[in-house]
C-alpha positions as CSV (number, residue, x, y, z in Angstrom):
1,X,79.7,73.3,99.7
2,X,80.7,70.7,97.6
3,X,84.0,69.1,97.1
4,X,83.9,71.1,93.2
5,X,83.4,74.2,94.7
6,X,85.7,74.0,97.5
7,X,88.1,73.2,94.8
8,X,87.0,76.4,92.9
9,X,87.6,78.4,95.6
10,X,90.8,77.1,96.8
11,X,92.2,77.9,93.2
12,X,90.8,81.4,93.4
13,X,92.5,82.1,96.8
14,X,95.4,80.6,95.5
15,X,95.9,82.5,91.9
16,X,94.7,85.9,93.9
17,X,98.0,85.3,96.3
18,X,100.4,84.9,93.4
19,X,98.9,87.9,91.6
20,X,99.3,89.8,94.7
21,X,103.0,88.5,94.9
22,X,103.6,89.3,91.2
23,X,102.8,92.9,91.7
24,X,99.5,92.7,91.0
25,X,97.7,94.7,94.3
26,X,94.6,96.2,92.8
27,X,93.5,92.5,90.9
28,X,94.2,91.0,94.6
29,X,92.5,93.7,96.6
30,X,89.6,93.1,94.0
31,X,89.9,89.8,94.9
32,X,90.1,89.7,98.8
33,X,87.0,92.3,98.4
34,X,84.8,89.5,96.6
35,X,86.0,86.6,99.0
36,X,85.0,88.8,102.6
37,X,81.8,89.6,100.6
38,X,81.4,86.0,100.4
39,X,82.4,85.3,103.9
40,X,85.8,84.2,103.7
41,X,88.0,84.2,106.0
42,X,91.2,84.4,103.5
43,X,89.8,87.5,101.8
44,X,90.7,89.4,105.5
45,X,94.2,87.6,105.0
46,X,94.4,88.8,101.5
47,X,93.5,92.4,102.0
48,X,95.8,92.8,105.3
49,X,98.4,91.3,103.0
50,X,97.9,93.1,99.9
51,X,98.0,96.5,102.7
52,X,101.7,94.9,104.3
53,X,103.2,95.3,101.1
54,X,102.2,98.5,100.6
55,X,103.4,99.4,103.6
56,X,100.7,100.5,105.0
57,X,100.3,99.0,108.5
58,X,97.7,100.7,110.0
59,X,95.2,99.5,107.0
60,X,96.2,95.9,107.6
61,X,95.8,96.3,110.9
62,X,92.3,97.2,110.3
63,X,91.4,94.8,108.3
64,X,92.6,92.1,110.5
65,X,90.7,93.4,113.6
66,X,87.6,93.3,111.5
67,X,88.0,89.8,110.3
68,X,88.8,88.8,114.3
69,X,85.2,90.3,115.2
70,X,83.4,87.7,111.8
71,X,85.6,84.9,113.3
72,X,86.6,85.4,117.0
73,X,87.8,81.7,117.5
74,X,90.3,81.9,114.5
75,X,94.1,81.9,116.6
76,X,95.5,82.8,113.5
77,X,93.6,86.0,113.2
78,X,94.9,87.1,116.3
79,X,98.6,86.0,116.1
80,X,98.7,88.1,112.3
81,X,97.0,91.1,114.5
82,X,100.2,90.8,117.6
83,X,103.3,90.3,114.5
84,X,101.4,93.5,113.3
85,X,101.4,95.4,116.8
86,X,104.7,94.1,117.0
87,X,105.9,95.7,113.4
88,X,104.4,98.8,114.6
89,X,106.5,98.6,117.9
90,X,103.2,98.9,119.8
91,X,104.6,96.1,122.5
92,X,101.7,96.5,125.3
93,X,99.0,95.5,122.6
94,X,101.2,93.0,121.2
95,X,101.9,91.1,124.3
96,X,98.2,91.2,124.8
97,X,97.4,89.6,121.4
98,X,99.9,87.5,121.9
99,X,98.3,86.0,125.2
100,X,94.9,86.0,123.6
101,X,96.5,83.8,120.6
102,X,97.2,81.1,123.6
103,X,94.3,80.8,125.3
104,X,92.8,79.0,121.9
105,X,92.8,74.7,121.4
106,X,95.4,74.1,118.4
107,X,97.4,76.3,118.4
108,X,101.1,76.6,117.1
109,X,102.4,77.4,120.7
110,X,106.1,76.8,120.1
111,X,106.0,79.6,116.8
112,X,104.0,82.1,119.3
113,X,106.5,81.4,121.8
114,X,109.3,82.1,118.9
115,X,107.3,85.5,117.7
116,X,107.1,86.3,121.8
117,X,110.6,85.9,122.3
118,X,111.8,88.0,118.9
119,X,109.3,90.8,120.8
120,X,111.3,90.8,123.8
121,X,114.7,91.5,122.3
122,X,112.5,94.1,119.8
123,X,111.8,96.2,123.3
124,X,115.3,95.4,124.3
125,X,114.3,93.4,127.6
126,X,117.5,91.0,126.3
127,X,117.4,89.0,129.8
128,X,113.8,88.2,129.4
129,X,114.4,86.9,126.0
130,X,117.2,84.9,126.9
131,X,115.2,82.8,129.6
132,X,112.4,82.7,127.3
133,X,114.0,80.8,125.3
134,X,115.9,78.5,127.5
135,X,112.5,77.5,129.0
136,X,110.5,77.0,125.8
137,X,109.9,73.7,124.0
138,X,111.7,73.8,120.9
139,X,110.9,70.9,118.1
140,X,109.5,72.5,115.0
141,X,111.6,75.8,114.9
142,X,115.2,75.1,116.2
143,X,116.9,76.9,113.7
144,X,114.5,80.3,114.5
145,X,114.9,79.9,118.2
146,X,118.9,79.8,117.5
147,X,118.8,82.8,115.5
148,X,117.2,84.6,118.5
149,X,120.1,83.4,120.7
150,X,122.1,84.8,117.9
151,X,120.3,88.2,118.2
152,X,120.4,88.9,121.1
153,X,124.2,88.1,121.6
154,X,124.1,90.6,118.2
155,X,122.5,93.3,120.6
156,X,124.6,92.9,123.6
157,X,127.3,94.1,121.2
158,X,129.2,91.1,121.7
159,X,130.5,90.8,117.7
160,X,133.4,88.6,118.5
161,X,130.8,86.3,120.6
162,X,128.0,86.3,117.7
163,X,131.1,85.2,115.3
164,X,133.0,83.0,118.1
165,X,129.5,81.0,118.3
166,X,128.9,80.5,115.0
167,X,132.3,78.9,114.3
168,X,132.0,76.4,116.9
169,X,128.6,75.6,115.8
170,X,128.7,75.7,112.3
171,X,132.1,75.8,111.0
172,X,132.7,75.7,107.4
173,X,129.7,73.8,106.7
174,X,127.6,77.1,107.7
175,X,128.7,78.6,104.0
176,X,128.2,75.4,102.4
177,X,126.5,76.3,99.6
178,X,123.7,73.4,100.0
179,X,120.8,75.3,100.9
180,X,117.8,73.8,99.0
181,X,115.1,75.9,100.6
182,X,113.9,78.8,102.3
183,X,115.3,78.7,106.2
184,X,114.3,81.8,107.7
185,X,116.0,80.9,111.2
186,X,119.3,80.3,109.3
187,X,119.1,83.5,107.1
188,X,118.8,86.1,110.2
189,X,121.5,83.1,111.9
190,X,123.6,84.4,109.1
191,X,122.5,87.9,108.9
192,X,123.6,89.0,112.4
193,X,126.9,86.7,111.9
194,X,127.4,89.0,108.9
195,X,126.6,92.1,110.7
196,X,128.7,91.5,113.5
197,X,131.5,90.7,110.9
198,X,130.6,94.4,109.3
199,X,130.6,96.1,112.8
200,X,134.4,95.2,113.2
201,X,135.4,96.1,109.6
202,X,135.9,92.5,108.1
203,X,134.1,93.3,104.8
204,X,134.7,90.2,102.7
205,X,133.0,88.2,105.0
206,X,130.5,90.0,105.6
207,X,129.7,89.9,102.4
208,X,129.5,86.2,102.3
209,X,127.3,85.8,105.1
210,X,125.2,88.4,103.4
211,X,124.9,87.0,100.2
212,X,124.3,83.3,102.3
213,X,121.2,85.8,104.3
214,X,119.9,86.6,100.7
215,X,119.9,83.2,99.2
216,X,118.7,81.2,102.0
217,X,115.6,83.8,102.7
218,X,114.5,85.9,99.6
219,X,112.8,88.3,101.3
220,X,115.6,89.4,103.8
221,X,115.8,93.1,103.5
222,X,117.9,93.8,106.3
223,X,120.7,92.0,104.9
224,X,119.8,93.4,101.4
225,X,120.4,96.7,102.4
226,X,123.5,95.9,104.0
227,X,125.1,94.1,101.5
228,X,123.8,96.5,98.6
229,X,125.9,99.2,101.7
230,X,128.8,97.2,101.8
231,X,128.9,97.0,97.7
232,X,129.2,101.2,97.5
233,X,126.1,101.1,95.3
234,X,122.9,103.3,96.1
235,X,119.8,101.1,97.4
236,X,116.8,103.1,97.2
237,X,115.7,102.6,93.8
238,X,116.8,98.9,93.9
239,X,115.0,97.1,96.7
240,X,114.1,93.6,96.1
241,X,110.7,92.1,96.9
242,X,110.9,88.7,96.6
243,X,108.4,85.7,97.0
244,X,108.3,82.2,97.1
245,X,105.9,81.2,94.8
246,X,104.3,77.8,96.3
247,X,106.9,75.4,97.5
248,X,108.6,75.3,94.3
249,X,112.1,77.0,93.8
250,X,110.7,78.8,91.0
251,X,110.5,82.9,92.8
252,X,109.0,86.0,91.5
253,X,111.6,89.0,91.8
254,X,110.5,92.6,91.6
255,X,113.0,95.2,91.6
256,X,112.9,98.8,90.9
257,X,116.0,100.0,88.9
258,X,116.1,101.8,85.7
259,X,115.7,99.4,83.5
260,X,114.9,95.7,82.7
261,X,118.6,95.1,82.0
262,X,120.2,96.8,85.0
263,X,117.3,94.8,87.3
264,X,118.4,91.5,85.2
265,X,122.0,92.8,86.3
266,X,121.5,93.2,89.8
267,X,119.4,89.9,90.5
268,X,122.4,87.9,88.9
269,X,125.2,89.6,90.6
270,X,123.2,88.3,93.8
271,X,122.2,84.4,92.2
272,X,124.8,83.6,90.2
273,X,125.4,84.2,86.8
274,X,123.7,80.5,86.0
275,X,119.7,82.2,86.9
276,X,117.3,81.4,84.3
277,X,115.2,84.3,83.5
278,X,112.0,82.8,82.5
279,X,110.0,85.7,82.3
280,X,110.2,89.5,82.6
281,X,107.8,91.8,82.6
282,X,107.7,95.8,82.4
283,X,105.4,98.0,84.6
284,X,105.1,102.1,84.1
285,X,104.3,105.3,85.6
286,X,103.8,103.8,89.1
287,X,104.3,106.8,91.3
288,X,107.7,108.4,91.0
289,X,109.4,105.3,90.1
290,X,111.0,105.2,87.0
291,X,110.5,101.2,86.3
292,X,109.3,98.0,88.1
293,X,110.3,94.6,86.6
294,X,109.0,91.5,87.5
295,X,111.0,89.1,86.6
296,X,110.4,85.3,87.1
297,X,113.6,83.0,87.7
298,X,114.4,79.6,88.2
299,X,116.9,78.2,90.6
């Protein structure tokens, strides 16, 4: 294939992606369906995708094991099919997939040994999880390996130790507000600080560590849900699905709320009033759901 083509087709995967992420699951599916015709591996990443945000788990599972028996030797196939086991809480089969991801040359050992440790406190082996972490080699994913140490001090039900550590180690600077791009390992380092602060009934800041959850990782439901809790307001018609579009701070937002203003609402109460919206869009009659924006914002 030639350099034009590959090009071609890289722009393809890509645009198919951010369709997918704007809300856009049937052009994607569509999509992923043309590239596995075409013997692509990122059409079986698309389609499992395009099947994790509707939820449906078992599909993407599907999907996934299929693509592993077209390209066996592809690690990555096999790490997506154990964080899928391990969604589904089916720990046996993701330990196994798990194993199998190591046994390949290349491979991202120190994030499986991350994903291996978060399944350990998942099946509450807390102990395990604790000396699994001590005893891996941490360069890459510090800040995901703490927030594991976090967690599982978070499950012991050891509040004042969760908050207790994060004081010493973080301080004031921890709320700085200086975070200038996603940090999954310090949005659930935040998240559980908050939690443990709700747990004890200290709801002002848990709120701030919340909010810190949110803007640091997007797509942090968990502390979503929470915060929308801790704000007395209802949360099932206004779940946020958010996605990094590229590496750009430039994120998609859908949110399902009544209507484009009380969305617009909601997203700045979370931001900052000083969002840009730079493009909203209105989607009908999906299921029961009264409306779905998407609205595009700048940070």
């Amino acid at each position: 294939m030639d350099k034009q083509a590959t090009s071609s087709t890289d722009k393809f995967i890509q645009d198919a992606f951010n369709t997918l992420y704007k809300g856009g699951q049937d052009e994607a599916k569509a999509a992923a369906e043309h590239l596995i015709k075409n013997r692509n591996i990122n059409g079986y990443n698309l389609l499992s995708e395009c099947f994790l945000i509707d939820g449906d788990v078992t599909k993407a599972l599907a999907v996934v094991t299929e693509a592993i028996k077209v390209f066996p030797e592809q690690w990555q196939l096999w790490f997506k099919k154990a964080n899928i086991h391990s969604a589904m809480n089916s720990f046996e089969e993701a330990h196994s997939s798990y194993k199998k991801t190591l046994e390949f040359d290349g491979v991202d050992t120190e994030l499986i040994s991350l994903n291996i440790a978060v399944l350990f406190c998942k099946e509450n082996r807390l102990d395990e999880a604790l000396e699994f972490i001590k005893n891996s080699k941490v360069e890459d994913y510090k800040a995901e390996f703490d927030s594991v140490r976090y967690r599982i001090i978070y499950q012991l039900g050891n509040y004042s130790d969760v908050i207790s550590t994060f004081d010493s180690e973080y301080g004031d600077a921890g709320l700085l507000d200086n975070d200038d791009e996603i940090n999954l390992g310090m949005s659930d380092i935040y998240f559980y600080v908050g939690k443990a602060y709700f747990n004890i009934g200290v709801k002002d800041k848990a709120l701030q560590l919340l909010r810190k959850a949110i803007q640091t990782d997007f797509r942090n439901m968990e502390a979503m849900s929470i915060y929308r809790e801790l704000q007395n307001k209802e949360t099932d018609n206004e779940k946020l699905y958010l996605h990094q579009i590229e590496r750009s701070r430039k994120l998609v937002v859908t949110t399902l709320a009544d209507s484009e203003e009380e969305a617009v609402g909601f997203i700045k109460e979370i931001f900052g009033e000083d969002i840009i919206i730079a493009e909203a869009t209105t989607i009908n009659n999906q299921e029961n759901i009264k409306y779905k924006g998407i609205i595009e914002i700048t940070l």
